[in-house]
C-alpha positions as CSV (number, residue, x, y, z in Angstrom):
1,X,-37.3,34.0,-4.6
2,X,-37.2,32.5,-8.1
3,X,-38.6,34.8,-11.0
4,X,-41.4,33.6,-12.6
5,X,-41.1,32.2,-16.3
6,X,-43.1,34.2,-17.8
7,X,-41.7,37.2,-16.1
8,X,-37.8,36.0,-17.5
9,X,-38.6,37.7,-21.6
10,X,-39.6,40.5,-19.5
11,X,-36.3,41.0,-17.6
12,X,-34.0,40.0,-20.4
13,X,-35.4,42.5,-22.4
14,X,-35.4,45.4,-19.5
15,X,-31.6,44.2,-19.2
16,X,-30.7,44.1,-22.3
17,X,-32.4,48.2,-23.0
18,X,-30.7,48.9,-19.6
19,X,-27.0,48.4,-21.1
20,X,-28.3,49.6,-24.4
21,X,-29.1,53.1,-22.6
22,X,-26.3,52.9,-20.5
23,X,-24.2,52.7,-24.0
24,X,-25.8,55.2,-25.5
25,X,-25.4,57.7,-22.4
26,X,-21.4,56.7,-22.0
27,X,-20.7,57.2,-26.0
28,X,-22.8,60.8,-25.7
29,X,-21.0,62.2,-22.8
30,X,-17.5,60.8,-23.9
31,X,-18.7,63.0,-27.2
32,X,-19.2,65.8,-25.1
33,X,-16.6,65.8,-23.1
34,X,-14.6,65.7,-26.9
35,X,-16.4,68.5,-27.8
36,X,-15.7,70.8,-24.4
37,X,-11.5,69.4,-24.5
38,X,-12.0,70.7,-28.6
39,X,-13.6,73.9,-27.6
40,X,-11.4,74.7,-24.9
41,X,-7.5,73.7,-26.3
42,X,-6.7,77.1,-27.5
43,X,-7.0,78.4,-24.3
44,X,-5.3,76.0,-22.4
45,X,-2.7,75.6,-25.0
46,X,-1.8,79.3,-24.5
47,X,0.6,78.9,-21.6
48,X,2.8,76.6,-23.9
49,X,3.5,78.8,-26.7
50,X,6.3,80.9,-24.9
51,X,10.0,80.6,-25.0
52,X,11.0,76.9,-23.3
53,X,13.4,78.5,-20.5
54,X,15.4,75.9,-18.0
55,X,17.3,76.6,-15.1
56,X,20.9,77.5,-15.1
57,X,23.5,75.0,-15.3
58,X,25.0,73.6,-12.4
59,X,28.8,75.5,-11.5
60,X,29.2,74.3,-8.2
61,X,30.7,70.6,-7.9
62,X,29.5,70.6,-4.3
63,X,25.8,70.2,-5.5
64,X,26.2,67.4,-7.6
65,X,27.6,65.1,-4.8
66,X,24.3,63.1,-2.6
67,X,23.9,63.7,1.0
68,X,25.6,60.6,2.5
69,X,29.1,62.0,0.8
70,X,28.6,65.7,2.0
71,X,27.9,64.5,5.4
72,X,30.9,62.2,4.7
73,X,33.2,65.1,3.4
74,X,32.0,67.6,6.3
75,X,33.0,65.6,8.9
76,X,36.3,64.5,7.7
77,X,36.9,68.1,6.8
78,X,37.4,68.0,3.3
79,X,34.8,70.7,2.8
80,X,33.5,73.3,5.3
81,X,30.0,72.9,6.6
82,X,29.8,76.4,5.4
83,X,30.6,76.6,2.0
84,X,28.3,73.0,1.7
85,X,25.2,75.9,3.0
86,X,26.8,78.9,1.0
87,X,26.6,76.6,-2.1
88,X,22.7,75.6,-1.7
89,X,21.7,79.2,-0.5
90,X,23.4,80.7,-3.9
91,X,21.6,77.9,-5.8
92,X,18.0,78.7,-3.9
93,X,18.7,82.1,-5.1
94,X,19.7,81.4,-8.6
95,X,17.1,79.1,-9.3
96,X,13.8,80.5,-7.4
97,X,12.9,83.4,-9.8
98,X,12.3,80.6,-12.6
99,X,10.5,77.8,-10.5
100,X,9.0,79.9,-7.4
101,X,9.5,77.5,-4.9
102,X,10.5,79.3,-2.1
103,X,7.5,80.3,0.7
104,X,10.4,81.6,3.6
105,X,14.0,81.3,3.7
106,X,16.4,81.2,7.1
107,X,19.8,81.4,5.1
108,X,21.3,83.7,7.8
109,X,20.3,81.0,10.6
110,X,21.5,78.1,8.7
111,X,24.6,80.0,7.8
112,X,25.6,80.6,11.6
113,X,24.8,77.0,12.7
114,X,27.5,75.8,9.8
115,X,29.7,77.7,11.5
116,X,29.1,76.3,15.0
117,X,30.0,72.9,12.8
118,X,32.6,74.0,11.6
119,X,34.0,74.9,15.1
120,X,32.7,72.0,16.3
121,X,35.0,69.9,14.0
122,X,38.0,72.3,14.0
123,X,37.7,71.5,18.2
124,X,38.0,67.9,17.1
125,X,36.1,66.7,20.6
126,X,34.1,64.5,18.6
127,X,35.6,61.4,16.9
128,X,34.7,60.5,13.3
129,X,32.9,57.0,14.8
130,X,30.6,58.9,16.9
131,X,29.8,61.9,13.8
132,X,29.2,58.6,11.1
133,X,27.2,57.1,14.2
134,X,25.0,59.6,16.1
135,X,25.1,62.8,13.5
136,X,25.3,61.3,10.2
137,X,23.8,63.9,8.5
138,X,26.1,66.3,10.5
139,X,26.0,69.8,7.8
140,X,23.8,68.7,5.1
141,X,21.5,71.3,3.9
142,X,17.7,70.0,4.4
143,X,13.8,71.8,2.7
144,X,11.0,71.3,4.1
145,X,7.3,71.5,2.8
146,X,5.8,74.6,4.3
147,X,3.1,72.2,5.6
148,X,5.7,70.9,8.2
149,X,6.6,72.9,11.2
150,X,9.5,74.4,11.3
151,X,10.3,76.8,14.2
152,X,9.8,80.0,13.1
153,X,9.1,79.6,9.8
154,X,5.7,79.8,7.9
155,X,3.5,77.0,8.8
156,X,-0.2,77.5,7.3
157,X,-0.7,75.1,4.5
158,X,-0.9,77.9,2.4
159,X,-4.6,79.2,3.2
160,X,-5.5,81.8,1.9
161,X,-8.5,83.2,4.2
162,X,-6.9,82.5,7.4
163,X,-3.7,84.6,8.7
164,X,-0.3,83.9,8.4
165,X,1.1,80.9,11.2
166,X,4.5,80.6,12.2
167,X,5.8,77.4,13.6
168,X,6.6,77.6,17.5
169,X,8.5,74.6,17.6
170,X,9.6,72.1,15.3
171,X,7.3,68.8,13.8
172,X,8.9,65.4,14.9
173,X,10.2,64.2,11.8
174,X,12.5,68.0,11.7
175,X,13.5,67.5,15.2
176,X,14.9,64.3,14.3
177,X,16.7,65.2,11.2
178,X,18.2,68.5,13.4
179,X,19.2,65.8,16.0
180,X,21.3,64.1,13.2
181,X,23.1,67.6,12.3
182,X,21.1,68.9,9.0
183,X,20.6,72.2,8.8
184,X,16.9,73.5,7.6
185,X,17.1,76.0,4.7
186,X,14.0,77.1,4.0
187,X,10.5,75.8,3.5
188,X,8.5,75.3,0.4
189,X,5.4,76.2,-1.8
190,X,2.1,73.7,-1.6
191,X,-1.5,74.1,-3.0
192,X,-4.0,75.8,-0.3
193,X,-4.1,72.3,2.3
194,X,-2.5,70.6,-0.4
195,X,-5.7,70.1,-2.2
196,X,-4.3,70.0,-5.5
197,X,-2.1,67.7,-8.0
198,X,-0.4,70.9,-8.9
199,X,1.7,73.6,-6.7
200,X,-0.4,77.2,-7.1
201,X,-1.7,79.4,-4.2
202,X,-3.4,83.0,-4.0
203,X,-0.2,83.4,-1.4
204,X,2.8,82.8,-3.6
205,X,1.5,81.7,-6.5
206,X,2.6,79.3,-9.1
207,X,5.6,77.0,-8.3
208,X,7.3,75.9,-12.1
209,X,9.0,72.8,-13.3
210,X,12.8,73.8,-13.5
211,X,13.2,71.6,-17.1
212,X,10.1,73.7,-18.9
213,X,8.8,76.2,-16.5
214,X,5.9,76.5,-18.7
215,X,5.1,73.1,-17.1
216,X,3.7,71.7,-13.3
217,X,6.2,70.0,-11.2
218,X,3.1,68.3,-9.8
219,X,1.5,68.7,-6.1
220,X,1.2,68.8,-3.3
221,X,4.9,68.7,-2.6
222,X,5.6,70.5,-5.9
223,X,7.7,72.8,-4.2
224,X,10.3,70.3,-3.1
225,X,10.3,68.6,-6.3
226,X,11.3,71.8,-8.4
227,X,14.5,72.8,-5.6
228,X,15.6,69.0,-5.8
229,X,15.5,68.7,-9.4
230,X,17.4,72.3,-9.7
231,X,20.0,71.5,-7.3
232,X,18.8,74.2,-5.1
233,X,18.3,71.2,-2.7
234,X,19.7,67.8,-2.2
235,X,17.3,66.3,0.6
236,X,13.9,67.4,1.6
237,X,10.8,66.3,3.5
238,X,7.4,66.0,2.3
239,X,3.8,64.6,3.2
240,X,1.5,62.3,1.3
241,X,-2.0,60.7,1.4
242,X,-2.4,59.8,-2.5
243,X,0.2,60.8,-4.2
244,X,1.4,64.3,-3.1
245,X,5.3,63.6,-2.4
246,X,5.7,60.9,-5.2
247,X,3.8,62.7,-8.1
248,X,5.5,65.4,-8.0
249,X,9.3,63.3,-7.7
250,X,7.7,61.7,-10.9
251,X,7.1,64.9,-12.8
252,X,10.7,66.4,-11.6
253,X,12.6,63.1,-12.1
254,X,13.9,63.2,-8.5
255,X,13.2,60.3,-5.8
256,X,10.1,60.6,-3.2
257,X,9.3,57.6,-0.9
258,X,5.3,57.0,1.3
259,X,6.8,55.1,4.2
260,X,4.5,52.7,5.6
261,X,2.3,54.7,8.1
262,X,2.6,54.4,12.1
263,X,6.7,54.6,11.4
264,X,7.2,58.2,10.6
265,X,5.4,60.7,13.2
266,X,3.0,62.9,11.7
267,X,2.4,65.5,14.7
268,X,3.7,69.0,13.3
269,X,1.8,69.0,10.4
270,X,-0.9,71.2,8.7
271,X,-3.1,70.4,7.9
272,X,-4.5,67.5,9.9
273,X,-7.7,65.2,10.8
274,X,-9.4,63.4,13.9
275,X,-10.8,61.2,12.1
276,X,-9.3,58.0,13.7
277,X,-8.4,56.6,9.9
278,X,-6.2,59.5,9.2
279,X,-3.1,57.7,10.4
280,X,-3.6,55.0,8.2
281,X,-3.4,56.6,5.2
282,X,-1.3,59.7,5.3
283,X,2.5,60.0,6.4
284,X,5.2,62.5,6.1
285,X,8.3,61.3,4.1
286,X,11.6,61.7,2.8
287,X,12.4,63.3,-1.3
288,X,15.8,63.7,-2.6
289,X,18.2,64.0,-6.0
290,X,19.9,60.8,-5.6
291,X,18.1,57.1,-4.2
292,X,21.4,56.0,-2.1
293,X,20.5,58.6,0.1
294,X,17.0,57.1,0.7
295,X,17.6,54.6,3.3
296,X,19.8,56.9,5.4
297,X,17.1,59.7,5.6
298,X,13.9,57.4,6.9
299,X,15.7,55.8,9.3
300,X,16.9,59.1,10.3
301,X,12.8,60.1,10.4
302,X,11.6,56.9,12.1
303,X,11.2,58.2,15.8
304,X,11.0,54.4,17.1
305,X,14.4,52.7,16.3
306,X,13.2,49.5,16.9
307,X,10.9,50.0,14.7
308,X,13.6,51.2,11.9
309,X,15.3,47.9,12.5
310,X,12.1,45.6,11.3
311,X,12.7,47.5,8.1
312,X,15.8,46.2,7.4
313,X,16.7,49.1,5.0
314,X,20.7,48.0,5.2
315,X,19.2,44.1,3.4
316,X,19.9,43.5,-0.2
317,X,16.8,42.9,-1.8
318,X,16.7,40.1,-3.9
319,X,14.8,41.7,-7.3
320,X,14.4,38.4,-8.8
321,X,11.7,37.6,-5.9
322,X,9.7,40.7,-6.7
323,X,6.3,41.1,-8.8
324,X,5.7,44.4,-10.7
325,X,2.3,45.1,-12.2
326,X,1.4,47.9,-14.2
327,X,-1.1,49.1,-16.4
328,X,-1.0,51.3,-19.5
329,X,-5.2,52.3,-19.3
330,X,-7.4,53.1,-16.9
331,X,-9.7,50.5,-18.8
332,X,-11.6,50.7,-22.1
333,X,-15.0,52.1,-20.1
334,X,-13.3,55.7,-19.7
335,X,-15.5,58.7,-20.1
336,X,-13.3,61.2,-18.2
337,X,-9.7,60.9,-18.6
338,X,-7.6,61.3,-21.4
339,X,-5.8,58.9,-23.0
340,X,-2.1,57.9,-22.0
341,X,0.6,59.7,-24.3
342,X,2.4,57.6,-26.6
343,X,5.6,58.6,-25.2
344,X,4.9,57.9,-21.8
345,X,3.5,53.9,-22.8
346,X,7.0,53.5,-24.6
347,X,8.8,55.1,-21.5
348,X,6.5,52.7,-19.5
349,X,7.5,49.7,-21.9
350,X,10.9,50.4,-22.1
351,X,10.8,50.1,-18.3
352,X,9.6,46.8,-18.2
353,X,11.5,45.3,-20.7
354,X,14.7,46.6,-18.9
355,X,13.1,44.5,-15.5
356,X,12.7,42.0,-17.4
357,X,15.3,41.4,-19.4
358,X,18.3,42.7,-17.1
359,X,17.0,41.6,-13.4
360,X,14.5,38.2,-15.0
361,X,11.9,40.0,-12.6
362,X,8.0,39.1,-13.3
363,X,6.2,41.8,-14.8
């Protein structure tokens, strides 16, 4: 009903105290929180104080070249499939004392199935239409998240209070990619059920960003990020719900993609839900060193090929027809979040500018 008016003073004035309190409580707690970030930076700041170390620098032309043109140079034979896995096992090797990315390895697997490629090739049964056509990825050394089964490998979402699980048979998405001839090196470090924006469990510990290992590579999926941005990997697969494959491809500089859910099968994975929304939020998808070897990977993942073709990942898209929004606060009404650093709004404007000025795209 309509308020009385004579009750109206009344209200305005409850109102008006109600945002005045509501002020006054949002200024004192963004004071306290101040005070608790003041108290505490010493101790937070002592992880940064060591030596900045990086990774070793890259000897092996073989791992600078993206997956489509090691597939390419396997099956025309201008590399062996072996040396291709020889390269990215000496890499793993090199690298994973300095990021700890590494939950279980197969090298000496992986190893004898490049050499059944290699005699698969040297047999020359198989012509170089059907390799480009049913095994494009024929040779090219893949990770995977320790999350996603595969066969015989750790598979327990790194949990600490339950035993250990090994895969018994592959997860969809890894039966694919093994169907189109990559060859699974090893499987990679997560937060317990990938609870975390960070990559650090009681089981293996503390997976490190290969540029400053004094910093996160980011979670869940840090793991992948910190091979792939080493060179210990060219082409992985990862899972994400809210961020946890394209954070930490953001924090490594590599390239992570969320397909839309329904066209990448998530059986295979742990952990996992019933609840019937599940499905519509979380997916498994493709990470990788270089963005031309995107397209090839997810439609190597979707398990529905007419499904692959209403993506139409072999279009041009026309960049001038796309929107971009962005935003450089999480509004003025923040109590618990810092600030964004300086250097990441200029990265941010610098970005835009470059849309706008280069591709005349609406930002």
């Amino acid at each position: 009903g309509q308020v009385h008016a004579s009750m109206k003073p009344v209200l305005q004035l409850f109102l008006r105290e109600q945002v005045i309190f509501s002020s006054v409580v949002r200024h004192l707690l963004r004071w306290y929180v101040m005070f608790l970030r003041c108290l505490l930076w010493p101790w937070t700041s002592l992880g940064r104080l060591g030596a900045r170390t990086s990774c070793p620098p890259i000897t092996n032309r073989l791992l600078l070249l993206p997956a489509v043109d090691l597939a390419k140079s396997i099956r025309t034979r201008q590399v062996t499939c072996a040396e291709v896995v020889e390269a990215y096992i000496s890499r793993a090797r090199e690298v994973n004392p300095l990021v700890n990315a590494i939950v279980q390895d197969r090298f000496q697997e992986a190893l004898v199935e490049a050499g059944e490629i290699d005699g698969l090739l040297s047999s020359g049964r198989l012509s170089l239409e059907h390799l480009e056509n049913n095994l494009p990825l024929l040779g090219v050394p893949l990770t995977v998240k320790e999350t996603i089964a595969v066969r015989g490998m750790s598979n327990n979402g790194a949990w600490s209070i339950v035993p250990s699980h090994t895969a018994r048979e592959d997860a969809d998405i890894v039966k694919l990619l093994r169907e189109a001839g990559a060859i699974p090196l090893l499987v990679t470090n997560t937060p317990e059920l990938c609870m975390n924006w960070e990559t650090d469990n009681p089981r293996v510990g503390r997976t490190n960003n290969p540029y400053d290992p004094r910093r996160t590579p980011g979670g869940s999926s840090g793991g992948e990020a910190a091979l792939l941005a080493s060179a210990a990997s060219v082409m992985g697969v990862a899972s994400d719900i809210g961020g946890s494959l394209r954070l930490p491809a953001m924090f490594t500089g590599v390239y992570g993609h969320k397909p839309t859910p329904g066209y990448v099968s998530n059986r295979g994975h742990r952990p996992s839900s019933p609840d019937d929304y599940w499905d519509h939020y979380f997916t498994l998808g493709p990470m990788c060193r270089y963005a031309c070897d995107l397209p090839l990977i997810l439609r190597t993942m979707i398990f529905d090929q007419r499904k692959a073709l209403e993506l139409r990942l072999d279009e041009q898209v026309d960049v001038t027809k796309v929107k971009v929004f962005y935003m450089e606060e999480d509004g003025p009404e923040r109590m618990f979040t810092d600030s964004v650093n300086p250097e990441m709004k200029a990265a941010m404007r610098t970005a835009v500018s470059h849309l706008r000025e280069k591709y005349g795209i609406s930002v």
